[in-house]
C-alpha positions as CSV (number, residue, x, y, z in Angstrom):
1,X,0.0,0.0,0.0
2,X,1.2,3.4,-1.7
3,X,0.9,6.3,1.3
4,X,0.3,10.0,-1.2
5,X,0.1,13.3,0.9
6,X,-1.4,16.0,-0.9
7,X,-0.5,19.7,-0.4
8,X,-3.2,22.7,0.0
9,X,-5.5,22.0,-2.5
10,X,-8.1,24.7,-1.8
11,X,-11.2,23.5,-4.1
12,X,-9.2,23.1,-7.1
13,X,-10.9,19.8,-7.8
14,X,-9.5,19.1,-11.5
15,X,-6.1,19.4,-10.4
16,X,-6.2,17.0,-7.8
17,X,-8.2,14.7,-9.8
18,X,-5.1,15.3,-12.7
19,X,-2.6,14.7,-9.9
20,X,-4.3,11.6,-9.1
21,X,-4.0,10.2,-12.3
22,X,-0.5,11.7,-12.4
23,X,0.4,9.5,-9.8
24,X,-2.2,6.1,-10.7
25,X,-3.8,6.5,-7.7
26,X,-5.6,3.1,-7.1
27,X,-7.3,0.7,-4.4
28,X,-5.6,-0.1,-1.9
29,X,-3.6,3.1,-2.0
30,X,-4.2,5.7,1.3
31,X,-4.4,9.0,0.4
32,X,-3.2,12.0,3.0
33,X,-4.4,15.7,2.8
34,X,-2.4,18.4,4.7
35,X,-5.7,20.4,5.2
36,X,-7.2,23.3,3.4
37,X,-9.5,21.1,0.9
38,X,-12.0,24.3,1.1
39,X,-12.1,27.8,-0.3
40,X,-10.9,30.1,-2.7
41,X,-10.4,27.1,-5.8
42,X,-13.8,26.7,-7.8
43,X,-14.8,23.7,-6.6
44,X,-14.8,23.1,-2.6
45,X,-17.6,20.5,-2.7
46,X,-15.9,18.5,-5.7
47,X,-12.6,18.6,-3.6
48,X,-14.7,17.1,-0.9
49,X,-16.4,14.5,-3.2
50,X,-13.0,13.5,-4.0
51,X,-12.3,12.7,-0.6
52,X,-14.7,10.8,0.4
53,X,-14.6,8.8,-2.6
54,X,-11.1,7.9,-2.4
55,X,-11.4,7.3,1.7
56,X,-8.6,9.6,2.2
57,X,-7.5,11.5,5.8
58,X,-7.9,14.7,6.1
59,X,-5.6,16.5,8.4
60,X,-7.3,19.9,9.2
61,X,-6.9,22.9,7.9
62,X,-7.5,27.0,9.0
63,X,-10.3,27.3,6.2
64,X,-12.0,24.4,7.5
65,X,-11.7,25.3,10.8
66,X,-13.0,28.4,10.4
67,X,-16.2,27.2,8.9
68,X,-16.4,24.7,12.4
69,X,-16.2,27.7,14.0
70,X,-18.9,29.9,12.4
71,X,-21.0,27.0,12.2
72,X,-20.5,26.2,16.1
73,X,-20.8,30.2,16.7
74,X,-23.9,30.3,14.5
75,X,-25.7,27.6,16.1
76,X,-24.9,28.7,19.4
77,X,-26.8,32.1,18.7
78,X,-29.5,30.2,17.0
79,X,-29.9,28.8,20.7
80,X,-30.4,32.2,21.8
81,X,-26.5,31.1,23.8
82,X,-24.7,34.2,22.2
83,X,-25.5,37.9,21.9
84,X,-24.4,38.3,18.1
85,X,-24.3,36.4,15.0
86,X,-21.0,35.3,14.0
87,X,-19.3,37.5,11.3
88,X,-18.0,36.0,8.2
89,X,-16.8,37.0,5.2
90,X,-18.7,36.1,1.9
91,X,-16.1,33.6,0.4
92,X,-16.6,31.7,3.8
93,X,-20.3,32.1,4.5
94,X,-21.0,31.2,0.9
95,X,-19.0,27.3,1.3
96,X,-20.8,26.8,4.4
97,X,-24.6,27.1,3.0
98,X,-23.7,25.2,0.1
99,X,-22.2,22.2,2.5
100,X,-24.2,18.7,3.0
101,X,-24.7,17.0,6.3
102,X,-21.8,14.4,4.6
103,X,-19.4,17.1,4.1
104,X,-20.0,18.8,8.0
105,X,-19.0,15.1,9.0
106,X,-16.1,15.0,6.9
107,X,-15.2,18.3,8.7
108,X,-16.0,17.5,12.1
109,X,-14.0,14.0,12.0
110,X,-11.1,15.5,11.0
111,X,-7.7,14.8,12.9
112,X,-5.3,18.0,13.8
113,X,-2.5,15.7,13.2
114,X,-1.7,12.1,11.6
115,X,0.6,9.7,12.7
116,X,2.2,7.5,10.2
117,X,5.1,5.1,12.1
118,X,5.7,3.1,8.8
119,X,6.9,6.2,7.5
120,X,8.8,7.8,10.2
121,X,6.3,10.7,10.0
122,X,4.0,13.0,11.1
123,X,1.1,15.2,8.9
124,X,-0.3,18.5,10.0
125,X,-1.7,21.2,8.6
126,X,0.5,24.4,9.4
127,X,3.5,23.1,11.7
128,X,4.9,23.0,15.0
129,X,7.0,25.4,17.4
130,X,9.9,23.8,17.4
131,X,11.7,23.1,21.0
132,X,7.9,22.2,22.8
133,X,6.7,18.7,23.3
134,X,4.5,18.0,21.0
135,X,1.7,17.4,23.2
136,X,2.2,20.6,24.3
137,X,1.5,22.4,20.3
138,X,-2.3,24.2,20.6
139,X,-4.9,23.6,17.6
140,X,-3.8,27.1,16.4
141,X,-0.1,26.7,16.2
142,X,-0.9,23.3,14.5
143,X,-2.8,25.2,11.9
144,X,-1.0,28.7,11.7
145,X,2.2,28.6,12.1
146,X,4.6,30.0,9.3
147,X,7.4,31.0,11.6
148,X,9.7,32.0,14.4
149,X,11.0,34.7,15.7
150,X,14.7,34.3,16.2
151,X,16.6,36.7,18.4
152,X,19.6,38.7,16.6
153,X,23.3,37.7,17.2
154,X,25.4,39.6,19.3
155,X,28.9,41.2,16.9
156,X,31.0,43.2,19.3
157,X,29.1,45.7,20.7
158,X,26.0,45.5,17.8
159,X,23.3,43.1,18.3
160,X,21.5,42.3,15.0
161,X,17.6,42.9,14.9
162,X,15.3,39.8,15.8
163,X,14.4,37.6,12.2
164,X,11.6,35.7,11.2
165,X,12.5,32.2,9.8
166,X,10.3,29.4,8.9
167,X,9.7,26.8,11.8
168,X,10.6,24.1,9.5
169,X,14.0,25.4,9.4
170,X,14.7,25.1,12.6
171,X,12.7,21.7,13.7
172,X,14.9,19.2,14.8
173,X,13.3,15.6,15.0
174,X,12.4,13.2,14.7
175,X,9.4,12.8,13.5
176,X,9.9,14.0,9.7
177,X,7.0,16.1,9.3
178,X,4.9,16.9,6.7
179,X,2.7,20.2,6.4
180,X,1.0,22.5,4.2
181,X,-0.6,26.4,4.9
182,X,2.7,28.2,3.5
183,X,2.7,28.8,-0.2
184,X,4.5,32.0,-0.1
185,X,7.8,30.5,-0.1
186,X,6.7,27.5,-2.4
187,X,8.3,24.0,-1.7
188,X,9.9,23.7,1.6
189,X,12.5,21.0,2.1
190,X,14.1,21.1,5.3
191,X,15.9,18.1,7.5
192,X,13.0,17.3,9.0
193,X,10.3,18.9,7.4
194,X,8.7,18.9,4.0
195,X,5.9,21.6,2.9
196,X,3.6,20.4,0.2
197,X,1.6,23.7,-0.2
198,X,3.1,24.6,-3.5
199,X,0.2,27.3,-4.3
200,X,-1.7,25.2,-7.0
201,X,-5.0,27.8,-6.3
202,X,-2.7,30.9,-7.2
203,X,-1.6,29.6,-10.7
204,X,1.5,27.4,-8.9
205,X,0.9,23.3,-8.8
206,X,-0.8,20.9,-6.5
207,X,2.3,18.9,-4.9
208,X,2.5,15.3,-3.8
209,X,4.9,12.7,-2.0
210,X,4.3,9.3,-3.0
211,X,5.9,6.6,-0.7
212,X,6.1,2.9,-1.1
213,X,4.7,0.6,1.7
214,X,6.9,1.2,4.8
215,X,9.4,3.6,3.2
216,X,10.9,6.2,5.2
217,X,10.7,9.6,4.2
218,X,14.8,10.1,3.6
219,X,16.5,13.4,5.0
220,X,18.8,13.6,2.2
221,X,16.8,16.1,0.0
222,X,17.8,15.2,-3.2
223,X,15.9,12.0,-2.5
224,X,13.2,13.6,-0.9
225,X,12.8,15.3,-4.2
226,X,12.6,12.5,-5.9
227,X,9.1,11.4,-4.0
228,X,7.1,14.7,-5.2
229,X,5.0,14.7,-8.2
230,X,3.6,17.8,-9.2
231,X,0.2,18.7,-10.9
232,X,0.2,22.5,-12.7
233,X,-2.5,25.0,-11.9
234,X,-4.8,25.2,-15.0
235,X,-4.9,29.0,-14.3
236,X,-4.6,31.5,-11.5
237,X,-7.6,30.8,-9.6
238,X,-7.1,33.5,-6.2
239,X,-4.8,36.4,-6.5
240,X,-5.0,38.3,-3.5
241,X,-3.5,41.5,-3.4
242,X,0.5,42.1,-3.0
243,X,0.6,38.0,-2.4
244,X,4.5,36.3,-3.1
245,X,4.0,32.9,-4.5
246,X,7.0,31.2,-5.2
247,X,7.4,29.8,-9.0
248,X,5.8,26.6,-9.8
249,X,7.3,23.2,-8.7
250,X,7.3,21.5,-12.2
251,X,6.8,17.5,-12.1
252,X,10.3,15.5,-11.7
253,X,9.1,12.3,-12.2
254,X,6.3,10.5,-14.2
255,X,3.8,7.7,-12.9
């Protein structure tokens, strides 16, 4: 049994469905997502068909927490429980009318984190701070962290200013780690972290690692790389404004 772990793939349903077949997804195969099925791709509720039609794991995501929390927010007014109705912005509030009981299940069922011995690994949406027990992370951290702040080094009598870098950088595991959230600075290999989210919904590529039955993800890059199979963006679905997204990760291997 093949173990795939799909990046960010933010309703762009007929790129994951070309990834797939990139990759001859078939039965018997377990498919991974990092999180982030839902929102600003064309096709949330395909996305989610996908999943449940495959029987994959879905790791979750910001977006779909945030549609857990309106809808938990939402019902708790409905109960008369809170003073306001949730806000939400459109893009949101639109996914979470057009979802079906099946889709709120897939949601709720979701798993902040997967384990994955065989494979010396562990999937989660955003990351970890590195340097805290891991049963120590919160749910936010686990699905919103892009970095840390380092402090500056001291030269003489100057002390450089404090630096963001990502977390990944600066894990040191085990376990390898696998994550999404971050397209801005495209694919991530670290030592012991790997970031999938290679910004397929703004015109990048939907990234996956493919590993054999019980294969360990390797720390030497270079054979990392050679896991990933890439999917291009049919077009530029979300541009946000003044948004960096690295260049595309083109496919390095055929299946």
């Amino acid at each position: 049994m093949r173990t795939i772990i799909v990046g960010d793939v933010h309703g762009c349903r007929a790129e994951l469905e070309g990834l797939l077949d990139r990759v001859a997804f078939a039965s018997g195969d377990r498919l991974v997502f990092v999180g982030d099925l839902v929102a600003r791709g064309p096709d949330s509720l395909g996305v989610l068909d996908v999943a449940r039609r495959t029987g994959a794991i879905v790791v979750r995501g910001n977006h779909e927490q945030k549609l857990l929390d309106w809808r938990r927010e939402r019902n708790a007014w409905m109960r008369g429980e809170a003073g306001a109705k949730p806000p939400i912005g459109k893009m949101h509030r639109d996914i979470a009318r057009s979802l079906r009981p099946v889709d709120w299940t897939l949601l709720e069922t979701s798993p902040l984190f997967l384990d994955l011995p065989e494979h010396g690994a562990r999937v989660v949406h955003a990351g970890l701070l590195p340097g805290i027990a891991f049963e120590e992370q919160s749910p936010q951290t686990l699905m919103r962290i892009r970095t840390v702040r380092m402090p500056g080094h001291k030269r003489g009598r100057l002390r450089a200013k404090p630096t963001n870098v990502l977390w990944g950088a600066t894990y040191d595991g085990p376990p390898q780690v696998v994550f999404g959230h971050n397209a801005a600075p495209g694919l991530q290999l670290h030592r012991w972290a790997t970031g999938l989210d290679t910004g397929c919904v703004y015109g990048g590529c939907l990234t996956a690692m493919v590993l054999a039955s019980g294969q360990r993800i390797p720390r030497v890059l270079a054979a990392r790389r050679a896991l990933l199979v890439a999917e291009p963006a049919a077009r530029i679905w979300f541009a946000p404004a003044a948004r960096t997204v690295a260049a595309p990760v083109r496919p390095n291997r055929s299946t």
